[in-house]
Structure formats: C-alpha cells, structure tokens
C-alpha positions as CSV (number, residue, x, y, z in Angstrom):
1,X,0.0,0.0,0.0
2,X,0.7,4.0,-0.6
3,X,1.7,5.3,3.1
4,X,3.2,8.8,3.7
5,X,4.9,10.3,6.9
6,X,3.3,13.3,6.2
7,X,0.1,11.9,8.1
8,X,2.4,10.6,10.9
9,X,0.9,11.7,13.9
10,X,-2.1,13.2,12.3
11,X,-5.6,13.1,13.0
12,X,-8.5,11.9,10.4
13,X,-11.7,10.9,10.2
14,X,-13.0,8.5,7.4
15,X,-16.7,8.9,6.4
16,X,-17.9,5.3,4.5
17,X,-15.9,2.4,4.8
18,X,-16.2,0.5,1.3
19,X,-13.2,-0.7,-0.7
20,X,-12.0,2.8,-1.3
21,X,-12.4,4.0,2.4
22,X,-11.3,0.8,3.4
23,X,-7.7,1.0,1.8
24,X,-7.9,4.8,3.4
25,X,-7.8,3.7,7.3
26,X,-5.1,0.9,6.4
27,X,-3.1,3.4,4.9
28,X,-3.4,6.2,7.5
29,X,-2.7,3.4,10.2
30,X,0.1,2.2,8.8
31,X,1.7,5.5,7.8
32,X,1.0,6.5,12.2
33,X,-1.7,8.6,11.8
34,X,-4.8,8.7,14.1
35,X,-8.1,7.3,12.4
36,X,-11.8,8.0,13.5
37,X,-13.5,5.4,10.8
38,X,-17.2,5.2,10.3
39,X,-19.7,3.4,8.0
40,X,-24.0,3.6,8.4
41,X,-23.3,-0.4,7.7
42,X,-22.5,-2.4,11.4
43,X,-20.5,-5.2,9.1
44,X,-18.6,-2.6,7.3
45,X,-17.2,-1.4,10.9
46,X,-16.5,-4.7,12.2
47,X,-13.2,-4.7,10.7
48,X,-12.1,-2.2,12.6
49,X,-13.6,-2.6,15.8
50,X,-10.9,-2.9,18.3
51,X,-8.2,-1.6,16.1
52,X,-9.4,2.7,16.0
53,X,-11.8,4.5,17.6
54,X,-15.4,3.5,15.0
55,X,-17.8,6.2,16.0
56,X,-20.1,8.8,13.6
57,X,-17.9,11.9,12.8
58,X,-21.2,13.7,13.1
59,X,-21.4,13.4,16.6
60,X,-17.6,14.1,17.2
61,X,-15.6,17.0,18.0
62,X,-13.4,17.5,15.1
63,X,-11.1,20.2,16.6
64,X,-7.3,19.7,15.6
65,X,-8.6,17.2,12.5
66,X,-6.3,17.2,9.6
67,X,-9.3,16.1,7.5
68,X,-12.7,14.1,6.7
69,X,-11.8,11.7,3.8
70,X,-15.3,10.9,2.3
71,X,-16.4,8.9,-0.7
72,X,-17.0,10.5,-4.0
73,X,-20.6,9.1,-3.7
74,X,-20.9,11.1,-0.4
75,X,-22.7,14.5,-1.7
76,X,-21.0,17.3,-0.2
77,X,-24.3,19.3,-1.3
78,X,-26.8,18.1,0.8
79,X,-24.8,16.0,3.3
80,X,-24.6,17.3,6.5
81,X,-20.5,16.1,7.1
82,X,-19.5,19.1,5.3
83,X,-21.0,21.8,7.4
84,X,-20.2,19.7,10.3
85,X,-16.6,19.8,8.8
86,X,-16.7,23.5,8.3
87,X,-17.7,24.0,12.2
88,X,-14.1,22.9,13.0
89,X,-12.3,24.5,9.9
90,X,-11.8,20.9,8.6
91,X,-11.1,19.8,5.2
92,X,-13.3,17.5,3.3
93,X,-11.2,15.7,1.0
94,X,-10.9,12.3,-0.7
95,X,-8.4,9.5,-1.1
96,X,-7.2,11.0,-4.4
97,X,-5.9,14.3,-2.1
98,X,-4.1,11.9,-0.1
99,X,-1.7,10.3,-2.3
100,X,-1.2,13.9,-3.7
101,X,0.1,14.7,-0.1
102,X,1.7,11.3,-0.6
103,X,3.5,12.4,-3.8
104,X,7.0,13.7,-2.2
105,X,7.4,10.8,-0.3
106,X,7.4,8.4,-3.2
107,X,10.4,7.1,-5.8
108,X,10.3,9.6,-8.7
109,X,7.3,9.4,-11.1
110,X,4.7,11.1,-13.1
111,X,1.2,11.5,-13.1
112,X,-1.5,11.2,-15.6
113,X,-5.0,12.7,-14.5
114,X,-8.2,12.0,-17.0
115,X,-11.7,13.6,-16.5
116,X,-14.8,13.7,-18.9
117,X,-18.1,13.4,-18.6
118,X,-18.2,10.3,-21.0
119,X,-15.0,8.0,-21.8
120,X,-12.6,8.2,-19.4
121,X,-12.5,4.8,-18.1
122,X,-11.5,3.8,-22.1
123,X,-9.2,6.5,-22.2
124,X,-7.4,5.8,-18.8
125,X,-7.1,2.1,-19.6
126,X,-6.0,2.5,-23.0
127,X,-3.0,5.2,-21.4
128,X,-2.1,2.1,-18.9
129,X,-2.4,-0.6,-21.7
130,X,0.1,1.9,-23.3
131,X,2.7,2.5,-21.2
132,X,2.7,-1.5,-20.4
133,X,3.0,-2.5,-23.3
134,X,5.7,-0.2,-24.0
135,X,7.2,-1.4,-20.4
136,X,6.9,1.7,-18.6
137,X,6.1,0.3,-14.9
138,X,2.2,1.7,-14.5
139,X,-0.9,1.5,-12.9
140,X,-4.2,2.7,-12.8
141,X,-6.6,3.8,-10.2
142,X,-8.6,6.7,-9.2
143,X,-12.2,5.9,-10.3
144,X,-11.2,2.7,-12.2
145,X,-9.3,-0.6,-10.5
146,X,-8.2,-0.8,-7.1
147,X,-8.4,2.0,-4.7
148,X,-5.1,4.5,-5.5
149,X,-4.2,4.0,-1.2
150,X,-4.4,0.2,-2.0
151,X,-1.5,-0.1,-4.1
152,X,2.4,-0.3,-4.0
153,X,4.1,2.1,-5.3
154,X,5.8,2.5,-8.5
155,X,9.4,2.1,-8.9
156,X,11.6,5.1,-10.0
157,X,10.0,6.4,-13.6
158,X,6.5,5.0,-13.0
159,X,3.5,6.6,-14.0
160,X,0.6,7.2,-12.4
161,X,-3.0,7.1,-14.4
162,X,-5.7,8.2,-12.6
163,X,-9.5,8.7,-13.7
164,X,-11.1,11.2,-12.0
165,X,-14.7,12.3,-12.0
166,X,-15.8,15.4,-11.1
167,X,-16.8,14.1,-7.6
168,X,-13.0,13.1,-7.2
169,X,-11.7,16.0,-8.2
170,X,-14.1,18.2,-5.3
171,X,-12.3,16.6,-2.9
172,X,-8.8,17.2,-4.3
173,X,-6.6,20.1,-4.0
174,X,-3.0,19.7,-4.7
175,X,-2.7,17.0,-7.4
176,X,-0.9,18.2,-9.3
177,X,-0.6,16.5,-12.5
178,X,2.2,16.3,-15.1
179,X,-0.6,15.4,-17.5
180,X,-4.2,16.2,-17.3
181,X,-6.7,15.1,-19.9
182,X,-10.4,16.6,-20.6
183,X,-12.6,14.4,-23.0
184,X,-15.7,16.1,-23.6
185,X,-18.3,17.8,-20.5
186,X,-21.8,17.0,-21.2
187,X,-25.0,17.6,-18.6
188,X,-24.7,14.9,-15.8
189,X,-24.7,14.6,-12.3
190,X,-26.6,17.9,-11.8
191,X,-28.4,16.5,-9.0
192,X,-25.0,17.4,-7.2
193,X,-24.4,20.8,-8.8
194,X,-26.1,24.4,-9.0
195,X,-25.6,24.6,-12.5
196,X,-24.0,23.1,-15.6
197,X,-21.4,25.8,-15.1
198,X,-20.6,24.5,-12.1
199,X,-19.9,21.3,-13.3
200,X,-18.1,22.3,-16.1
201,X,-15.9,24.4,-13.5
202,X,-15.8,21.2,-11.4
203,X,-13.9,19.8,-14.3
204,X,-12.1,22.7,-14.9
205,X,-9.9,22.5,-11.7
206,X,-7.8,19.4,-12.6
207,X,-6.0,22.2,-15.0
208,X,-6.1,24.7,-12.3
209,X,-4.4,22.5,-9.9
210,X,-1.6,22.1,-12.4
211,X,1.9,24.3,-12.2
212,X,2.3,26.1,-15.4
213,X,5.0,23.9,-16.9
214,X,2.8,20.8,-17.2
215,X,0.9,19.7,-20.1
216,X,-2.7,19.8,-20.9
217,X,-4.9,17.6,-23.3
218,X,-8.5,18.6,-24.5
219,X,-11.1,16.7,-26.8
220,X,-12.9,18.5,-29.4
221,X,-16.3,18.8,-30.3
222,X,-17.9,20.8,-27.1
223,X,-18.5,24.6,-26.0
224,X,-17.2,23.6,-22.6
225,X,-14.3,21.8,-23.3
226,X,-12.9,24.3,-25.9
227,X,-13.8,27.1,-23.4
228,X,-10.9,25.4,-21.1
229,X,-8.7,24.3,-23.3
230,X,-9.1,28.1,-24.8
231,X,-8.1,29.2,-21.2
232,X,-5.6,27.3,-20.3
233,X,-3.6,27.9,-23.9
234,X,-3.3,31.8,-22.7
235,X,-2.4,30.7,-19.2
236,X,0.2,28.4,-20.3
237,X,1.3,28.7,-23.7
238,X,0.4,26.0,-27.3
239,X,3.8,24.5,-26.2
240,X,2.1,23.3,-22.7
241,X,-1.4,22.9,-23.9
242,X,-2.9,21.0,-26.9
243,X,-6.9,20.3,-28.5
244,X,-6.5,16.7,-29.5
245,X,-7.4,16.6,-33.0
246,X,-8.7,13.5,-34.9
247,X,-5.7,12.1,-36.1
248,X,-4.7,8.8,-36.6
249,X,-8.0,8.3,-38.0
250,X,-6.2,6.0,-40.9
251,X,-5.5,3.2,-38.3
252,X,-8.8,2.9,-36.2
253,X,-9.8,0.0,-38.9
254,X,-7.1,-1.7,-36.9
255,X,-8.3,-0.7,-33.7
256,X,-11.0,-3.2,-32.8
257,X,-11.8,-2.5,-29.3
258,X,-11.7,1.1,-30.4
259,X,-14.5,1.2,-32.9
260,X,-16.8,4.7,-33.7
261,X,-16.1,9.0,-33.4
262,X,-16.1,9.1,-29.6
263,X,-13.0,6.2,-29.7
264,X,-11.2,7.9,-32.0
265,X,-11.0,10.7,-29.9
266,X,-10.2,8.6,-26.7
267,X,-7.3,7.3,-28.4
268,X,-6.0,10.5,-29.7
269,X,-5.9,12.0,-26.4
270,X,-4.2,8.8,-25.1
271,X,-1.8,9.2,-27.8
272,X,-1.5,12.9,-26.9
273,X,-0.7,12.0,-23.4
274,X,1.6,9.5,-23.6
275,X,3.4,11.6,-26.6
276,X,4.1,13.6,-24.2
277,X,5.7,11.0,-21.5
278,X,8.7,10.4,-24.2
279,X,6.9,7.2,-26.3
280,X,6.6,7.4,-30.2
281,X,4.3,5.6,-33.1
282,X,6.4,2.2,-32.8
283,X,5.9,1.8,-29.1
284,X,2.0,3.2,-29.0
285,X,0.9,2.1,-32.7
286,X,1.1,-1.9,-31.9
287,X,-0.6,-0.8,-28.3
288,X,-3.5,0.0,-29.7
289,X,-4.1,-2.8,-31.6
290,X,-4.1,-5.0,-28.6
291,X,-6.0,-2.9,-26.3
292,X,-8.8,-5.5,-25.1
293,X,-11.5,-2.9,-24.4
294,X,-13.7,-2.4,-21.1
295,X,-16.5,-5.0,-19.5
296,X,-19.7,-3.0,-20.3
297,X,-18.3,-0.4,-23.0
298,X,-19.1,-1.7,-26.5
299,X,-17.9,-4.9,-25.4
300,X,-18.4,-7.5,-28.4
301,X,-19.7,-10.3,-26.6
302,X,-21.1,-12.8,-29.3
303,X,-21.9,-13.1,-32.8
304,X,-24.4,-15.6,-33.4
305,X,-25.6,-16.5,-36.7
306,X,-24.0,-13.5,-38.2
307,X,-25.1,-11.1,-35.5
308,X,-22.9,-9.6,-33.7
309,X,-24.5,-8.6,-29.9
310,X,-22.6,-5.8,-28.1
311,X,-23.0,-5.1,-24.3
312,X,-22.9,-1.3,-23.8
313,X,-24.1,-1.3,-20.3
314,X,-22.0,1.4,-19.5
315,X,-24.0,4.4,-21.7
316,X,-25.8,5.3,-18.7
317,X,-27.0,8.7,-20.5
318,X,-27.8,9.7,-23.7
319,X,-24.6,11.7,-23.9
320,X,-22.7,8.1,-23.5
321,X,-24.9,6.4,-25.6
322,X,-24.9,8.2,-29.2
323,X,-21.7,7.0,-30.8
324,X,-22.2,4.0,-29.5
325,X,-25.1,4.0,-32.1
326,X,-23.2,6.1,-34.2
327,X,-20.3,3.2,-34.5
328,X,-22.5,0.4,-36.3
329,X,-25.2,0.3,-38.8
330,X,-28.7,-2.1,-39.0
331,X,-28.7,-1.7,-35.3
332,X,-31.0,-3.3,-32.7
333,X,-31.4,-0.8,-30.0
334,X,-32.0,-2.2,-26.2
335,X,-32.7,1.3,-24.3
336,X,-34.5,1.9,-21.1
337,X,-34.0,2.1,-17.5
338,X,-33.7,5.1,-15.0
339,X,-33.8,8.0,-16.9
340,X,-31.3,10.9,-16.0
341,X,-32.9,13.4,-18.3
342,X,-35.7,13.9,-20.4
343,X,-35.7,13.0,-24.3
344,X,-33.2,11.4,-26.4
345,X,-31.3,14.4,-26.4
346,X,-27.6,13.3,-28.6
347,X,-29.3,9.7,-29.6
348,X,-31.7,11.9,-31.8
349,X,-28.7,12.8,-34.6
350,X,-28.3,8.9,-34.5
351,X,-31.4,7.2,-35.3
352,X,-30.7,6.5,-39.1
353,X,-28.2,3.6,-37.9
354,X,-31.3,2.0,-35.7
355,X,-33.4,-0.5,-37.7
356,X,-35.7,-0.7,-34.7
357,X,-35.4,-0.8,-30.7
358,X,-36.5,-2.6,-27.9
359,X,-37.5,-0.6,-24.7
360,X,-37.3,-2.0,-20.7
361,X,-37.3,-0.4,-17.5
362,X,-38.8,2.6,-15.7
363,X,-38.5,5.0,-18.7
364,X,-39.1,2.2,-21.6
365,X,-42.3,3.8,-22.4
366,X,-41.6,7.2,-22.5
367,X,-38.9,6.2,-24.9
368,X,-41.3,4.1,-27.0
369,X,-43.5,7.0,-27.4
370,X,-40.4,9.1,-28.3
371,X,-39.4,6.4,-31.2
372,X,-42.9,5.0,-32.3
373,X,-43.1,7.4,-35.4
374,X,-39.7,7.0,-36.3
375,X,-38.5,3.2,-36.0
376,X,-40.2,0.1,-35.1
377,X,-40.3,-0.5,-31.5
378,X,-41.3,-3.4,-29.2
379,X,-42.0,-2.7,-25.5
380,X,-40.1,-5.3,-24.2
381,X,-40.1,-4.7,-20.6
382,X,-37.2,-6.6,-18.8
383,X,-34.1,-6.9,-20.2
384,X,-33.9,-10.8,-20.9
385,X,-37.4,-10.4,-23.0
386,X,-35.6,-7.1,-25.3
387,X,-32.5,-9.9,-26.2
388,X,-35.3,-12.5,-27.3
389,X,-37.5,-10.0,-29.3
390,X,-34.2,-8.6,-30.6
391,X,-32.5,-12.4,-31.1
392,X,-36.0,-13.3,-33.1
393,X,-35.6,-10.1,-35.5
394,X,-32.4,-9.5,-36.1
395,X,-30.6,-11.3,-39.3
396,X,-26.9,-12.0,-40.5
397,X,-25.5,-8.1,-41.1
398,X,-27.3,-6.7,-38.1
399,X,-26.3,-5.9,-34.6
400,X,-27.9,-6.0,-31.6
401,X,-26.4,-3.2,-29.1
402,X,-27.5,-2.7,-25.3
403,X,-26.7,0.9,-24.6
404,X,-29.4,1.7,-22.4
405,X,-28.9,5.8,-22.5
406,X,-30.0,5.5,-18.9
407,X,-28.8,4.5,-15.0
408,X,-29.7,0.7,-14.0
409,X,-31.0,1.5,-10.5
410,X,-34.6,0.8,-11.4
411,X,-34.0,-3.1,-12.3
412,X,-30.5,-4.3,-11.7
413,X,-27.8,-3.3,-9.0
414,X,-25.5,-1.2,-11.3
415,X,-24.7,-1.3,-14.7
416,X,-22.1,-4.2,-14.2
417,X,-25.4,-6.1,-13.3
418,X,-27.1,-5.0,-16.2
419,X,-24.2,-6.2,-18.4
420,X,-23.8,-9.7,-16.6
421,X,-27.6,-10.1,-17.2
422,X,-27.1,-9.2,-21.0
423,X,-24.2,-11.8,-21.7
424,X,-26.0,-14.4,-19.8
425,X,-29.0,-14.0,-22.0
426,X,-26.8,-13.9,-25.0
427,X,-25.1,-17.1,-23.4
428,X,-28.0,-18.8,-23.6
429,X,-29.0,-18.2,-27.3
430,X,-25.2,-19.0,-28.1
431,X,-26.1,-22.7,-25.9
432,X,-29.4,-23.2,-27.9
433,X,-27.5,-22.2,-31.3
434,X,-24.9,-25.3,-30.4
C-alpha cells in the first residue's frame, strides 16, 4: 500500500468504509496517523472494531482534524458532514488528495489525471495498456481498478494514471498532475451541482491545480471543453497545452476494441498524453491494436448467426450512448431504465443507424413513445425479454447493441449487473444455437 509520513501523527476521520475507504484507514494506520473510521453499515465497521476508535464523525468533535476523507458518492451538497466539517475548519477531502500529499514521499514518477463526462474509463485504460505494453512500470486507479491507497508504489520512472470524476476531483486540491486530460463535459450529475457551469468548472480544476510547466490535453467537439482548453492555452502557452485533434484516424480499422467517433477521440488524447511522457508511433501504434476494451463499454460479446451482440451497459446517459449507435449500422437498440434526463437528447442525430429498438425499465415507455413514429419499436419490458424480441428479428448483417442511455437502478444493481444479465442471456441463445 501507498503510506506517507506526512500523516504521521495526524488526526483523520473517514466517512464510509467501502473498498476505497477501506484501503484509506489501512493506509493512515500504517503510515502513524490517528483514524476516527465510520460506516452507516455495522458489518462494514467490524473490521475495525478494536483496532481505532469507530464512532459517527457527526457526533464528534473534530477540533485539531487534519481532514474528513469521504467517498466521492458522499454529496457534499446536501450532506450534512461538510457543514459539520466547516464548524471545525476541517477539510473535506478524498483519497485522491491523499496520495497527492503522498507524492514527495514516493520514488520519482509522473502523473496522468483523465476527467470527462463520457470515456474516461477507455481512455485511462488505453493510457495504462500503453505505457505497459511499452514497459513503462504503471498502474491505474482513481475511479477505475483498485483504490489509489491500496496499491504499491511504483518504482523510480512509473507513471501514475488516474481517472477522475468530477466528484473526485471536489475533494482534491493539490494533485498536481504532469498530464491532465479533458474528453468532452456534457450535462450529468446535476443533482450534485447548482448549475452546468458548475460542473463544467468542477472539471475545470484538474487544470487549475496544475503548475504552469505541465501539459494539458483537450477533446474537441464541445463549447465547454474548448472554453478550457481556450483558457488554459493563454495561461500556459500552445507549447504546454494542446486540443487533440482527430488524427490517426487512418489506423482505427485496426483498432478493434476502439470502434466509432467518440474512440477515435479517446485514443488521440491517449496518444496525446503518452506523446508527451517520451513514447513514439512504434511503441504506442502496436498498443493499440491489442488494447482489449472495457467489460460493459461496447464490449463484443457474441456473434451468433452473423449477428454480432454488443454489451454497452456502460452508456448510462444519452450523452454516452450516441456513438455508440453512431459506430454500427442495422442496429437493434435495447434502451431503457432510470432516466437521467428527459428526451433522447444526442441519440436523436443517431437514429438513421437504428433499424428498430426494444424498450425496458422505468423509462421504456416514454422512450417508446419518443421512437414510435420514427422506427419500429417493441416494448419489451425486462431486459432478458428485449434480447429475445431482438434475437427473433435481427438477421446475419445486423447488430444488436445494449446501450441503455439510462442508470440501471430501477432493475438491476448497477450497470455491471445489467451487463452480466445481457451476456448471460446472449449465453444462452449462443447454448441453444450449439
């Protein structure tokens, strides 16, 4: 694990004790520090019953904190730990500030931080697949993999690649990256924020947090993201700062796990980043070729019969969702679930590639009446039903693509779930097919 002697002595409080808050008390005990650690769930505190104090930082007196490491799914907008933390003058801050503080105290490395409201988890993964293949020592964390605090740390010349959502990055205030990354920012999450400026500016603050000598990498293709991008060129320089264009577009035939627009620019802005970290076209070209792709992000699971069935669990928003449909043609669209806005809002400019769609979940009707005039649809209702309507229409040249363009909570457990209930339906026409 990551430990630091620069919370030797110190006293924290950790708010949520799940895999990421877990790795955050063994690390802040083994580095000397003083822990306060609390969960709502009794089992979650039994594994530290007897070895800190486990009481509700609610209902303690914070005075002479260093900090209250929370969750990013803690929401510092209407939870009452952050006004409870502000009694005390105590920062609220997240695992991510932690190794930042950790930083000085480990061999000499680099940093790469990636944020965007869509395709981060590609884009971090493909960065790591990178740098591994080209046998740069690496890992990956943040909001991907195992908890950041959980990990050893890299020998001398490692790098660092860290997704970050916007959640992360709230409670984070001196990472300070020697690359940062900025896909794309489309409206999400604004349950948590005032605004979509506020969102955007959430976002904004990886670059912020960054010395003026480091690089920046931007996507193209939204107001928001050029906005930044346009700022930090004047506060930096072209020589520090760089909009990813669409190049390497000649070799994405090659890149099978990288498929459609919105991959394209994931892997540019991987490129960009790792261009920067000293690698060229003979160590990154062959990487990306071999990058496997993400569970649950146009993952090609079967192709049965000549049609191919792709689990997209992961376009939880319509944002997410388009080039997924904008990446294939004769498509069989499985949409529905809990709605995070209204409309089909990016999915509209995509609905010549759907040859018809099959709705589920809390918002499957509101879709179907959205689609009726435009493309066959079949109300499916649960997810296994939508792969056997889908499985009974489609023929040899189609594909069938589960992208539901909404969150998961209404039916499944997350959108892991949702994917594992996909392939195992498509299992199961592959086992009646044999």
């Amino acid at each position: 694990m990551i430990t630091s002697n620069a919370w030797s002595g110190r006293r924290y409080a950790v708010y949520g004790l799940a895999r990421s808050g877990r790795a955050t008390v063994e690390a802040l005990l083994a580095s000397g520090a003083e822990v306060l650690a609390w969960d709502d769930r009794a089992e979650a505190r039994e594994a530290f019953v007897g070895r800190t104090p486990v009481a509700d930082p609610l209902e303690a007196d914070l005075t002479r904190y260093a900090g209250v490491v929370v969750s990013p799914g803690v929401p510092l907008n209407t939870h009452p730990i952050k006004p409870h933390a502000d009694r005390f003058g105590v920062p609220v801050i997240g695992d991510i500030e932690l190794f930042a503080q950790a930083r000085p105290g480990l061999p000499p490395h680099k940093v790469v931080g990636i944020t965007g409201t869509n395709g981060k988890s590609t884009t971090t993964a493909l960065t790591h697949h990178i740098l591994k293949t080209a046998g740069v020592p690496t890992t990956m964390g943040g909001n991907i993999g195992l908890p950041i605090l959980e990990q050893d740390p890299l020998p001398e010349g490692g790098v660092y690649v860290l997704e970050l959502s916007s959640f992360q990055i709230d409670l984070t205030f001196t990472l300070d990256c020697e690359v940062a990354v900025l896909l794309n920012i489309t409206p999400d999450h604004l349950d948590r924020y005032a605004s979509f400026d506020d969102y955007a500016a959430a976002k904004a603050r990886l670059f912020e947090m960054q010395s003026d000598d480091r690089y920046a990498v931007f996507g193209c293709g939204d107001e928001e993201t050029e906005l930044i991008c346009a700022n930090e060129l004047y506060r930096r320089g072209h020589a520090r700062a760089e909009c990813a264009y669409r190049m390497y577009s000649t070799f994405q035939e090659e890149w099978h796990s990288l498929q459609g627009p919105h991959n394209l620019q994931n892997a540019v802005c991987a490129i960009t980043a790792v261009l920067e970290l000293g690698l060229g076209p003979k160590q990154f070209l062959p990487a990306t070729r071999t990058y496997p792709g993400l569970p649950h992000r146009m993952e090609r699971v079967a192709e049965i019969g000549g049609v191919a069935w792709i689990n997209d669990s992961k376009g939880t928003n319509a944002a997410a969702t388009a080039p997924a449909l904008a990446a294939f043609d004769n498509i069989h669209w499985i949409l529905g679930g809990l709605a995070k806005e209204p409309g089909l809002g990016e999915c509209e400019a995509e609905l010549g590639h759907v040859k018809a769609a099959y709705t589920i979940g809390k918002a499957g009707d509101d879709f179907a009446r959205l689609l009726e005039s435009r493309v066959p649809v079949t109300r499916s209702g649960k997810l296994e039903r939508a792969v056997s309507d889908a499985a009974a229409a489609a023929v040899p040249g189609d594909t069938v693509l589960l992208s539901p363009a909404c969150a998961s909570f209404d039916q499944f457990r997350d959108f892991e779930h949702r994917g594992e209930v996909f392939r195992a339906a498509v299992a199961k026409l592959q086992d009646a097919e044999a």
